[in-house]
Structure formats: C-alpha cells, structure tokens
C-alpha positions in Angstrom: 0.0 0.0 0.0 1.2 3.3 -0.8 2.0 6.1 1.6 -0.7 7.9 -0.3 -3.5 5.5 -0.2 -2.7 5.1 3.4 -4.0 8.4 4.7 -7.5 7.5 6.5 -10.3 8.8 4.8 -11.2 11.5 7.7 -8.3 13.0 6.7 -8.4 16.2 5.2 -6.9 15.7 1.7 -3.8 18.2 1.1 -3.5 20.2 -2.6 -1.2 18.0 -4.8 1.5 21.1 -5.3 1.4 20.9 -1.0 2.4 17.2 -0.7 5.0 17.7 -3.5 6.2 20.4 -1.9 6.8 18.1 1.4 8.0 15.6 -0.2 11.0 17.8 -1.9 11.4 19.0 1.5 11.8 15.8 3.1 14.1 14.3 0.3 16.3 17.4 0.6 17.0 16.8 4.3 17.9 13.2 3.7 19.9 14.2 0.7 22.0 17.0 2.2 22.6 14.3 5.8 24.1 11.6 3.4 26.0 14.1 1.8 27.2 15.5 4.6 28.2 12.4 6.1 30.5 11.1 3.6 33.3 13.8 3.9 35.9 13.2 6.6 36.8 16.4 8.4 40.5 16.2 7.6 39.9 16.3 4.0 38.5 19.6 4.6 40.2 21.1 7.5 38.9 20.1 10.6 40.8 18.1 13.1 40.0 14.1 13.7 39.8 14.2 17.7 36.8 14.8 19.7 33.5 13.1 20.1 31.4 12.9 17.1 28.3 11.5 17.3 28.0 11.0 13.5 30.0 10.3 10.8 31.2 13.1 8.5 30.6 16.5 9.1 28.7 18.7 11.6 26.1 20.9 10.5 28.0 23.7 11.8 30.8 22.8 10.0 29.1 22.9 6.9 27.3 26.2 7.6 31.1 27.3 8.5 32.8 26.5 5.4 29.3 27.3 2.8 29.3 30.5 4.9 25.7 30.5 5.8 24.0 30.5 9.6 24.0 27.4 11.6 20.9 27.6 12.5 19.9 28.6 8.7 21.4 25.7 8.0 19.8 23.1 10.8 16.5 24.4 9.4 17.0 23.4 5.7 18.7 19.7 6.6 15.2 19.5 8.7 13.5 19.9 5.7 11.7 23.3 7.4 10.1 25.3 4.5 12.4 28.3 4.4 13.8 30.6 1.3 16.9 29.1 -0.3 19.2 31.1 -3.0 20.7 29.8 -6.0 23.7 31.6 -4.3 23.3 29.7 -1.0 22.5 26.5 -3.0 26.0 26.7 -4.8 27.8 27.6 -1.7 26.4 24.6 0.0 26.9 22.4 -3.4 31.1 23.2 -3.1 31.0 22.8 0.2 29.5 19.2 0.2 31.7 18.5 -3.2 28.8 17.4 -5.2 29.5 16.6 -8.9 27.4 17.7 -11.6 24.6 15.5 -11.1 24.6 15.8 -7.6 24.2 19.4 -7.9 21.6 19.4 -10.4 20.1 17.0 -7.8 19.9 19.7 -5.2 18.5 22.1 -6.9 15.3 20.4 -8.1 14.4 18.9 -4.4 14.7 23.0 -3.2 12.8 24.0 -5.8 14.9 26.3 -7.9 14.8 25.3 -12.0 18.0 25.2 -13.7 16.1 25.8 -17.3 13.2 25.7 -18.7 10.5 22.6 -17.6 10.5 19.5 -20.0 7.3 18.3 -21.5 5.6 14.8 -21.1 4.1 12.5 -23.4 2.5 9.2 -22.5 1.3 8.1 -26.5 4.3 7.1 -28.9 4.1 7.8 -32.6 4.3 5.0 -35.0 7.9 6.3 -36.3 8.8 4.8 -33.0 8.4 1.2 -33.4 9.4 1.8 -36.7 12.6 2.7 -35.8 13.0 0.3 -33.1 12.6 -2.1 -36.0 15.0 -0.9 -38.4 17.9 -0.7 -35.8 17.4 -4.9 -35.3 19.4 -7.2 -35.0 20.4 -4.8 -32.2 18.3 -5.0 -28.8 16.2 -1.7 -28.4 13.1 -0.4 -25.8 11.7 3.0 -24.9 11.7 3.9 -21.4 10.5 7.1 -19.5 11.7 8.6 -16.8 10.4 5.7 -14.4 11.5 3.1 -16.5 8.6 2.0 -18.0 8.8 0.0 -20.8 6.9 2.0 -23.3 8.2 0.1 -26.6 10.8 -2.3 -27.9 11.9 -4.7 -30.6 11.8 -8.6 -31.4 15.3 -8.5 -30.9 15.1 -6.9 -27.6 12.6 -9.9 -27.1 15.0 -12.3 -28.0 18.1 -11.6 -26.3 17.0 -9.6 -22.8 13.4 -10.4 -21.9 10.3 -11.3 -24.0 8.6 -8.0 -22.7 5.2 -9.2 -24.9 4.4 -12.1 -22.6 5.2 -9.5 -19.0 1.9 -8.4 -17.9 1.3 -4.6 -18.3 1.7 -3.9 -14.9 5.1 -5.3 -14.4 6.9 -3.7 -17.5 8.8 -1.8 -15.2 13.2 -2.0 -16.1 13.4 -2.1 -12.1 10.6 -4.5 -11.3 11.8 -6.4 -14.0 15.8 -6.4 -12.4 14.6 -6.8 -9.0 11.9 -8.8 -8.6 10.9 -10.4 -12.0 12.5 -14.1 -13.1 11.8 -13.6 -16.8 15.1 -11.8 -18.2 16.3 -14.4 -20.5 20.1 -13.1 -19.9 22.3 -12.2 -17.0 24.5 -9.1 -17.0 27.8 -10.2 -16.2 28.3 -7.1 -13.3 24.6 -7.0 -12.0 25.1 -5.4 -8.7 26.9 -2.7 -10.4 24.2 -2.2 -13.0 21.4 -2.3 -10.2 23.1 0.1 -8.2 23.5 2.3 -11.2 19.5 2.0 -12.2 18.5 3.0 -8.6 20.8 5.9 -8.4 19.2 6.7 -11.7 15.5 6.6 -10.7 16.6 8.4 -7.6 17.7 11.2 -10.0 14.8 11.5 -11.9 12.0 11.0 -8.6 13.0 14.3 -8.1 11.0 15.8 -10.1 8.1 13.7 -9.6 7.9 13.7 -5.6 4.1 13.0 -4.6 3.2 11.8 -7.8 1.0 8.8 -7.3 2.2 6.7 -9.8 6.0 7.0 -8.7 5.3 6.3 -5.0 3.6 3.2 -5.4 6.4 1.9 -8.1 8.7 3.0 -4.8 6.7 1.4 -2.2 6.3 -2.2 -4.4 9.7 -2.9 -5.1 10.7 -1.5 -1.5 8.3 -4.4 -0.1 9.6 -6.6 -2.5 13.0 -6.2 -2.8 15.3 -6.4 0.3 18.1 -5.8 -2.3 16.2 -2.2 -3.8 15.8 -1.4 -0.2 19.3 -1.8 0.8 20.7 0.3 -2.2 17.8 2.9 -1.9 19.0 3.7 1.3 22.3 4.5 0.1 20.9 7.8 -1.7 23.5 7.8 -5.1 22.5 9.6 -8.0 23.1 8.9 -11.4 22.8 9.6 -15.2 22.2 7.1 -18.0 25.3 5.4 -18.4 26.8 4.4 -22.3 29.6 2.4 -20.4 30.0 -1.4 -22.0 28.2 -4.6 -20.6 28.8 -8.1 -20.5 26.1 -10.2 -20.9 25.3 -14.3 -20.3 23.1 -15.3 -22.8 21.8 -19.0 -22.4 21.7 -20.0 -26.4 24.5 -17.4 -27.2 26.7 -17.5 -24.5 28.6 -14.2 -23.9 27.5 -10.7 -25.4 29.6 -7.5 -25.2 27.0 -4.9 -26.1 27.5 -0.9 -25.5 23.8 1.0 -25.1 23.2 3.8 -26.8 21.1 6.6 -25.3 18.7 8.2 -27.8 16.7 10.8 -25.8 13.2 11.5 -27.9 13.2 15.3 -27.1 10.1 15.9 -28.1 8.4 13.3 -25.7 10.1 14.8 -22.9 11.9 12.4 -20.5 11.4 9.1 -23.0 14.6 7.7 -24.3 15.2 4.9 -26.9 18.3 2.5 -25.5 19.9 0.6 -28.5 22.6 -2.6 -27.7 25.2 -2.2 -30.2 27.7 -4.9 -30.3 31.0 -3.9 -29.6 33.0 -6.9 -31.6 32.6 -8.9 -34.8 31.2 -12.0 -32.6 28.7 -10.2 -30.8 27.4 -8.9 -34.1 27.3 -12.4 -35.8 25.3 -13.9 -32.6 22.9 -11.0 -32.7 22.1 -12.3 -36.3 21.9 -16.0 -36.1 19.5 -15.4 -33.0 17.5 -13.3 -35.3 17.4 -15.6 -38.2 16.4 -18.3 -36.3 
C-alpha cells in the first residue's frame, strides 16, 4: 500500500502542489545528511579528535565553510520550508563536493529550475516502433523517466526479456531487475548495473515527488525487494550510463554490447536504449539469434 492510499479517509486531503512540496522537502534533508556524512573532516580542515556522534561533518561545519547561519542551516537539513538562494545552493553544493549530477540533484528537491521545464508525453508515434525495427538485430526499448517499458523490438525480445508475454503492470526496467524471473540473460556485473539504475530513478523522482504513480512503483519494489531497499538507502545519483556490458546469454553464450542513449526530445523524458555490439562475434550472434 502506498503512503498515499494510506491516509484515512477522515483526513483532510492536502493540494497536490502541497504534498509535493513536502516531499521535496523531506528528500532534501535526507539528501543534504548523506552528503554531509561522507566527507571526513581532515579532508576539509577540521581536526579528527573529539567526540562525534556521526560520521562526517557537523552541520556547523558545513554552515562554517558554505558561509551560511548554523541555524539557517539546521533548518533546511530539517526539511523546514524556508527561502533558499541559487547563491546559498551553490555555496552549500562546493562545500559538500557534489558533482554535476549531484548538484543538479539539489537544486530540483529545493525548488529552484536550472532551465526551462521539459514536457511529457505518454502516447508514442508509429515512427517509433518503426525505428526500433530498423535498428534490429540490435536490442532496443523506450523507457520514461520511471522506466517504463513504453516500446521495444523482437530482438530486444530475444536476447533480454520477452517483454510481450510480461503483464502490463510489471513492464517496469526495475521490477523487471529486482523482482521479475523472466530476463532471459544475465549481466555479467549485476550489482553494479542495479546500483547504477537506482541511483538513476533516484535522480529523476526528483522531479516527480508526490506523484502517485511513482510512490507506489517505490513502495512495491521496497516491499519486495530487500536488495532495492538496501541500495535505496544509500541515496547515489546517477545519469544514464553508455559504459560497455557483458552479458550471459543462455543459447548465445557471452555478449559485449555498449547501449546507446537516444533521448526522444520531443516526448520529454522518453529515451530509446539501442545494444550495439562492440565486436565482430557479438554482431554475428545477434544475427543467427535473429534468423532463427
């Protein structure tokens, strides 16, 4: 059950933008705490000896070096609803040493754009699938931002998972990684991969905090995964990666494939992953598995 179906009915029901809003909040705290607590104090400064009581920094530290109030500061890792700068957000963002993503990160869960919104679509043109098609024999799908599996190709079918027999609900990349039996390969550095996919949907929930849909996709595979649940709570951040895979195919044996990221721009957050082989065998596999 979600957190959102949860609420007892007597309950006076809060404005969409209002949960959202919390939510961000809430997310922030966590994020800036986990941040905060993976920089030793020597590598900034600070001596090693006294008693800390958590690992990392102190919040006074960090308001020290971002050059902010401590108590400014206690208020926004609380998640209290206070004004926050662009100005303030990048002095806390060098402070913490946050990379690119990480940064970009922060700003969405406090609220502040860093360009102009992106649009949504939920219906795919035809030129889609047709595409998906020609780029066969390599693997290809269509995800959103929650990865949904919103198309993909016979090849795709044949190699990965046969996403025409999953049931509608459960064509899901992570419910399919986590809890699903049905991928027809192995990828030769799976906990890698899965920790990479969660930091990635961590990324993009940002933008969707107290959005039905994305709650209860969080709340399933939480319940259902003890291994989703352990690297949820790690709170990484990622981009879609291009970086090679290995893969254990049980008729081919082993694939080397490299996904290429092909963001549909004009559907918003959709993008179309293509398997390329990386070597001559690879390539000859791919065909003999599609000519069969």
């Amino acid at each position: 059950m979600s957190l959102l179906t949860s609420i007892p009915a007597t309950t006076d029901k809060m404005p969409s933008g209002a949960v959202a809003k919390g939510e961000r909040r809430r997310e922030l705290a966590v994020f800036l705490r986990s941040r905060r607590e993976r920089i030793r104090p020597d590598e900034v400064g600070f001596a090693l000896g006294g008693r800390r009581r958590t690992p990392g920094l102190r919040r006074e530290e960090v308001a020290q070096l971002a050059g902010v109030g401590v108590t400014w500061y206690t208020w926004l890792e609380q998640g209290r609803d206070i004004n926050v700068s662009a100005q303030v957000l990048e002095a806390i963002a060098r402070t913490l040493r946050l990379d690119r993503l990480e940064r970009n990160h922060l700003y969405t869960l406090a609220g502040i754009s860093l360009g102009p919104a992106r649009s949504d679509c939920a219906a795919l043109p035809d030129s889609i699938q047709r595409m998906l098609d020609a780029v066969s024999p390599y693997p290809a799908i269509v995800l959103n931002a929650r990865y949904d599996v919103l198309a993909f190709n016979d090849a795709y079918c044949k190699v990965i998972v046969d996403i025409g027999s999953v049931p509608l609900e459960e064509r899901n990349i992570l419910w399919l990684i986590f809890v699903s039996q049905d991928w027809r390969c192995s990828f030769v550095e799976t906990e890698t991969m899965r920790m990479h996919m969660v930091a990635g949907y961590r990324a993009a929930l940002a933008d969707h905090l107290g959005e039905p849909e994305w709650q209860d996709l969080t709340d399933r595979l939480l319940a259902s995964s003890p291994e989703f649940a352990r690297l949820w709570e790690q709170y990484e951040v990622a981009a879609p990666s291009n970086k090679i895979k290995l893969l254990d195919h049980p008729k081919l044996g082993l694939l080397r494939v490299e996904p290429a990221n092909l963001w549909l721009t004009q559907l918003g957050q959709h993008r179309a992953i293509v398997y390329t082989a990386v070597d001559a065998a690879t390539e000859e596999k791919f065909r003999i598995l599609m000519d069969s």
